[in-house]
C-alpha positions, 0 to 999 in steps of 0.5 A, a space after each residue: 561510372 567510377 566503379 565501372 571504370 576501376 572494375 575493367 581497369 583495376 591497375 596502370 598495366 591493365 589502363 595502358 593496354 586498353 582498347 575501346 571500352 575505355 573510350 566507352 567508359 569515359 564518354 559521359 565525360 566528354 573529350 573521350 579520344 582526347 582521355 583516353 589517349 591521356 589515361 593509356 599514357 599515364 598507365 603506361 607511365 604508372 605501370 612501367 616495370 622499372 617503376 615511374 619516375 617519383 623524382 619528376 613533377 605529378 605535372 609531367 606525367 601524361 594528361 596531368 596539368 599543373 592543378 590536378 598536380 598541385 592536389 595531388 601532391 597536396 594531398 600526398 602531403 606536400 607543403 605549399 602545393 599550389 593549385 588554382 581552378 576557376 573557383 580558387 581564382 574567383 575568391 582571391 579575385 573577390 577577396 584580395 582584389 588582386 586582378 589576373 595577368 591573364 585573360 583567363 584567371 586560373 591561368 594567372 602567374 600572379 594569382 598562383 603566385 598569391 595562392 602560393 603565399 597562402 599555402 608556403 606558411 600553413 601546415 597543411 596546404 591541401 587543407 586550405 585549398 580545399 577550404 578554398 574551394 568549399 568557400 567558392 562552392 557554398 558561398 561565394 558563387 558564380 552569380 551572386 555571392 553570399 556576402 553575409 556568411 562568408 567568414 572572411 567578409 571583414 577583409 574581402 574587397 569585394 564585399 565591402 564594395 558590394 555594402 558600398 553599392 558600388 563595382 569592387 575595385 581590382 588591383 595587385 594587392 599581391 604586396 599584402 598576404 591574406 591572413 585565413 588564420 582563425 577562420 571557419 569554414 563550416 560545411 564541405 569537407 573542409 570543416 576546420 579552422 585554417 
């Protein structure tokens, strides 16, 4: 799909004007009116003549929402970029006990807040969102977390109330900044120590 995209639309000019193949081409992904529209937008924004406007947020284009805005200026290198998915969420849920002001985590101001204080410091901000997010994708998973190799299971709540048998008690630890510093992260495409 990923080559089929990029051989009809190989540039913003070409995404901005495009007609039906577009939906055609996205609708193994679901919602694909809904991209479409967005993608034709984004396009036009990219492929403006004056050029896009570098000064504004990745998070105004079109189609573009605060976490795929946070990767992206993650991974052009920006420090303290924040991004927090579902997956992200769940690990400073479990790990730091922190509860979300929302009903829907990813959406939490004080878990992106937490999140935030984990990236401002690193080198690399990208770099720890990614461990993140392997960390949720190897280890600790939806259902039942692998609690044994899991690298920060010395300071994870959750963990420890898992080995006491009893439900993990979530509170605001927001006070207390996690400390990933040393740790190993040994699969995904991470594979570093933060």
């Amino acid at each position: 799909m990923i080559e089929r995209f990029f051989k009809l639309f190989p540039n913003p000019e070409t995404l901005a004007i495009a007609g039906p193949d577009l939906e055609l081409t996205l609708r193994p992904l679901g919602f694909a009116t809904q991209r479409a529209g967005q993608l034709r937008a984004l396009g036009d924004r990219l492929g403006d003549p004056n050029g896009p406007d570098l000064g504004r947020s990745w998070a105004d284009m079109p189609g573009i929402g605060p976490y795929s805005s946070g990767m992206v200026e993650g991974a052009l290198g920006a420090q303290g970029a924040v991004a927090v998915d579902t997956n992200i969420a769940r690990i400073i849920e479990r790990v730091y006990g922190v509860k979300p002001s929302h009903a829907e985590a990813r959406k939490s101001p004080n878990i992106w807040s937490f999140v935030a204080a984990l990236t401002k410091g690193s080198k690399s901000a990208i770099r720890v969102l990614w461990a993140l997010l392997d960390l949720a994708a190897i280890v600790c998973k939806v259902g039942v977390p692998d609690c044994e190799a899991c690298p920060l299971r010395g300071q994870c709540e959750y963990a420890t109330a898992r080995q006491r048998s009893t439900t993990p008690r979530l509170g605001s630890t927001t006070d207390r900044l996690p400390s990933l510093r040393g740790r190993k992260v040994h699969k995904g495409r991470s594979n570093f120590s933060l």
